[in-house]
Each structure stands twice: as C-alpha cells, then as structure tokens.
N, C-alpha and C positions, 0 to 999 in steps of 0.2 A: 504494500500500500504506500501509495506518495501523496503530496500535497501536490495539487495541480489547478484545472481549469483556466480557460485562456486568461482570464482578466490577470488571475493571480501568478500564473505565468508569465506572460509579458511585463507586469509589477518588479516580477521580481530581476527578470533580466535587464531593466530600464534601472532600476537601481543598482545594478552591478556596474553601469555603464555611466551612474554617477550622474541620472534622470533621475527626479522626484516623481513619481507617478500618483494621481489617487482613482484608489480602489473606489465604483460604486456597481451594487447589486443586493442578492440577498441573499443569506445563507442560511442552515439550519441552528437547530438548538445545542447539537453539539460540536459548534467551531471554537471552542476553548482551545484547542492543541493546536488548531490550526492559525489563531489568530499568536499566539503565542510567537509562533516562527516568522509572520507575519513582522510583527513586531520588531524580534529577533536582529531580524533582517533590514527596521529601520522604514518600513512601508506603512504607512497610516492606512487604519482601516477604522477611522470615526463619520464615514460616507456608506459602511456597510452595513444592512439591516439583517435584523435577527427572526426569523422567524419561531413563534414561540410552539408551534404545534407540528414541526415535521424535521426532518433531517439534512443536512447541507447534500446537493447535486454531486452525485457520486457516478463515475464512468470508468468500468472496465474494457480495458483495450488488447484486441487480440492479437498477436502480429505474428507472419509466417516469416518463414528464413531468406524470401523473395522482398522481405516488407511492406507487405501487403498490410492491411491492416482491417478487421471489422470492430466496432465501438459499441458496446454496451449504455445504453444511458439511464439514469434516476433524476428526473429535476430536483424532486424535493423540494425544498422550500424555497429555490428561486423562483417558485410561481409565486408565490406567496406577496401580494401587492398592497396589502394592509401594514406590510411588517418596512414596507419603503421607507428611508431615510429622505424624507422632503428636501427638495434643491431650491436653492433659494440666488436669489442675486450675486451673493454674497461668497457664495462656492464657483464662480463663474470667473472673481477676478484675476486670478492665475493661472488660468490655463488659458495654455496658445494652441494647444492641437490635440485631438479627440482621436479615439478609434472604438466604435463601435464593434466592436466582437462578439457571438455567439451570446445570446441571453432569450430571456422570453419576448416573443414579439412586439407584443405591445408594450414593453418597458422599451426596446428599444425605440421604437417611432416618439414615443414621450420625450424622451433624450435626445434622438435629432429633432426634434418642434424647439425644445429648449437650448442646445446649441445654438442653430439658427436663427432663433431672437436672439442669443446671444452674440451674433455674429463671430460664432467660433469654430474654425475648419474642424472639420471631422473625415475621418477614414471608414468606409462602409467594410466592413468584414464578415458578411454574412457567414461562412462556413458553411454548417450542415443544416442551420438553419433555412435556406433558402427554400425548399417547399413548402414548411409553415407557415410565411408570409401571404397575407394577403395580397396579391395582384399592387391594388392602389396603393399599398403602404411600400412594396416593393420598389415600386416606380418613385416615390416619393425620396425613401431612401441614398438611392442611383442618383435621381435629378441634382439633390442636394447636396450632395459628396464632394469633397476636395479633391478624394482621392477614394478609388478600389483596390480592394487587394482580394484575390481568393487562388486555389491551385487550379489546377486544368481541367478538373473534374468540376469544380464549383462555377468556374467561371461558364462551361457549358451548360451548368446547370438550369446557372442564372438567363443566358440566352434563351436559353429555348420556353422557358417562364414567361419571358418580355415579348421573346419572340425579336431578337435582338442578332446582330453581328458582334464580332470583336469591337470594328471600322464604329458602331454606334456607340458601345462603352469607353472609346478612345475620344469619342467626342462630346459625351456629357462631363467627365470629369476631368480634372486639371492632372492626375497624374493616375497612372493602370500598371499594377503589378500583379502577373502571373506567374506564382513560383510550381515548380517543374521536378521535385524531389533533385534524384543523381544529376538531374539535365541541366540542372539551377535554377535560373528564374528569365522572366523579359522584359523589360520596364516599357512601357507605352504612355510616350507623350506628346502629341500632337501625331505630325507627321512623322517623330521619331522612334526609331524602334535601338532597346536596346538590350543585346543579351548577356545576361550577369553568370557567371561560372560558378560551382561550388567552392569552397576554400575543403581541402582535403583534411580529414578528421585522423588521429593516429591512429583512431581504431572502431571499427561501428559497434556498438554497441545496444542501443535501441533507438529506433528515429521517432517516438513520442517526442512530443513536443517540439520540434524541429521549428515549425510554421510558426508557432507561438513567438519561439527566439526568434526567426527570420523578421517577426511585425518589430519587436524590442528594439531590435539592432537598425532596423530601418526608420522608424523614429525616433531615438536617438540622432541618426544621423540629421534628419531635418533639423528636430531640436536643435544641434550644434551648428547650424547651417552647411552642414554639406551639400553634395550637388547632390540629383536625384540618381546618378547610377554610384556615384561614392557611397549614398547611405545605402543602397542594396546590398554593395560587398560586406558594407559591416553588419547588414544582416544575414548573409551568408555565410559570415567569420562567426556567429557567433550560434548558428545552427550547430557548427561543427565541434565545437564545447559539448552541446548537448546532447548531440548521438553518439558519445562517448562516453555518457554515463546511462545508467539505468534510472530513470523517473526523471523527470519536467521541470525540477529546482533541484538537481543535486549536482550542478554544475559550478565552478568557480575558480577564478583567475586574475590575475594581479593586470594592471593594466598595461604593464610595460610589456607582460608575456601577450597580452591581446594585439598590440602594437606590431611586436616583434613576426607575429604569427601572418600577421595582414600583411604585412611589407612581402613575408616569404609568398605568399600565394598570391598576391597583386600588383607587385611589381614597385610600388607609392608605399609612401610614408601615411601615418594615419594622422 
C-alpha cells in the first residue's frame, strides 16, 4: 500500500522541485497517516475536506511485465460535496496556474467557473475521467483551458467525445501535451509540433505514477518560467525518478543530482 492519487502526487513532486502547491478535494475519515506524511513533506493540506461518513478514494493498480496496466477504483468520500472546504476570494491570491486533475465531475466544472472568475490559467487533465463528463461541461472545460495535457489513449478518448481532431484541441488551447509512455511525449502549440524524448531511468521499476511526475515537472517548469518544451524535459526527468521506485511518493533527490541527471540526457544545463 502507498500514499498516492494525482492531486497528492503531483503535490508532492512540485515540492520536491521547491513549488509550493495547494492541495484541494476531499478525503475520507481515515486520512490521519496520510495527512501526517503530507505534512511530513511540508504540503498544506488546510484546502482538504474530510468526509465524516466514508473512506479516502482508494485505487488498486495492476500492471503486467509489458506495463500495461488495468486500475481498480473506490471514490469514497471524494464524492462527498457537503464535507467541501469553501473557496473563497481569498485562496485565489497566490496562485498563478491550476491543473485540474482526475476528481468528481462536478467539483471539477465548480473549480474551473471559479478559476475563470478568477482569471487564473488552469490545465485540463481529464484522465480517466473523460467518459463521466457531461458533453456541455466537457466542452466547457476544453474551451476554457490554458492548456491540455492527457496520454494517447485519453487524448482519443477525449476526441471522439467532442467528436474532435488533434488540428481542433491544438486550437482551442494555448498549449497540448501528449505524453506517449517509452515514446515520450509531443508538445502542441500553434503550428508547432514538438517531440520530447524520455530521460533514461537506471532501472524500471514500476511506471505508477509516471504521468503524475510528468504534470509536476512540467509545471514547475512554467512556474520557473521555462520555455514550453524545457518544462516537458523536466517533466520527463523527473518521471524517470519514479519508475525507479515502487509506489507514486517514494521517490527523492537532491537537486544538484536532478540537474546533473538533465544535462546527461538533454544535452543543457537546467
């Protein structure tokens, strides 16, 4: 058993990277151990609500020697929209850039309406959630976005939903990233196309959580202002940390080794 899911994954790789992130969603009644490491680690989770009558979203993940993977899911008490931590004006003045990741649907669309008043970029990250969505909230989503991110499988998903091309999701948002597991990834922005290489790992391990690291390391790099295909590599550098270890936070690294690691496999300085 690990501590995991995306929010708290990308959390905690965006703090490794010396990004403040804040946690919001909803967990169960027993996230003591979990909030604890939370903590541990330096992550605020005073945005995270508790549900008092069910159990934190639990997912077992099955993965073949091909890494392939099938996902087990338990929501649990992230359905749970009573036990929400109210957003207020006020949780809005420090952040420069959102990513909406895998949650219940309709928290999500609430959160990009309240972004959007707040005039603050956000990243669509549907995941496996893209069937759930309603159509209109779907669409609403997309239009909205700064930016897309999902793998190859999600991103057709999302097309054939909309009833979409690539050539249309390259043209609603400001910036399209399609990560590709071994193949890497391909950044789409405008008319450019650009494709990002894996950084070589010393050893696979398990590729949970990969895509998680891949969002962390790619925003961070915005955060820092890097360009848009420098923050892909360091989201690609810092996938390869974590399919080197068994579970989704049990990865970690001194910054000079993160540095040293990028130059080997990119050629640039970080």
């Amino acid at each position: 058993m690990h501590h995991g899911g995306c929010a708290g994954n990308i959390a905690y790789s965006l703090k490794m990277l010396d990004v403040n992130p804040l946690l919001y969603g909803v967990v169960g009644m027993d996230f003591a151990d979990y909030e604890k490491w939370l903590k541990k680690n330096k992550i605020s989770t005073r945005h995270i609500g508790k549900a008092r009558h069910d159990f934190t979203a639990t997912a077992y993940v099955l993965t073949d020697d091909k890494e392939n993977q099938i996902t087990f899911f338990a929501p649990g008490g992230m359905e749970s929209e009573e036990d929400e931590i109210p957003l207020t004006e006020v949780d809005f003045l420090d952040i420069e850039l959102a990513i909406l990741s895998p949650d219940v649907c309709k928290r999500t669309v609430k959160i990009a309406h309240k972004l959007k008043e707040a005039q603050i970029p956000y990243i669509f990250d549907p995941g496996q959630m893209t069937p759930a969505f309603e159509l209109q909230d779907l669409k609403f989503l997309l239009k909205n976005a700064f930016g897309f991110i999902a793998n190859h499988y999600e991103t057709e998903l999302l097309c054939k939903r909309l009833n979409l091309n690539i050539e249309d999701i390259v043209n609603t948002v400001h910036i399209f990233v399609e990560t590709r597991g071994e193949k890497g990834s391909i950044l789409r922005k405008g008319s450019q196309e650009h494709h990002i290489p894996i950084a070589k790992p010393s050893e696979i391990v398990d590729p949970t959580g990969c895509g998680d690291a891949f969002r962390a390391g790619f925003l961070s790099g915005l955060m820092k202002g890097y360009d848009h295909v420098k923050s892909c590599k360091v989201g690609a550098l810092l996938s390869s940390f974590v399919i080197e270890n068994s579970g989704t936070q049990s990865h970690k690294f001194k910054m000079k080794e993160f540095a040293k690691r990028f130059e080997e496999n990119f050629g640039e300085s970080l």
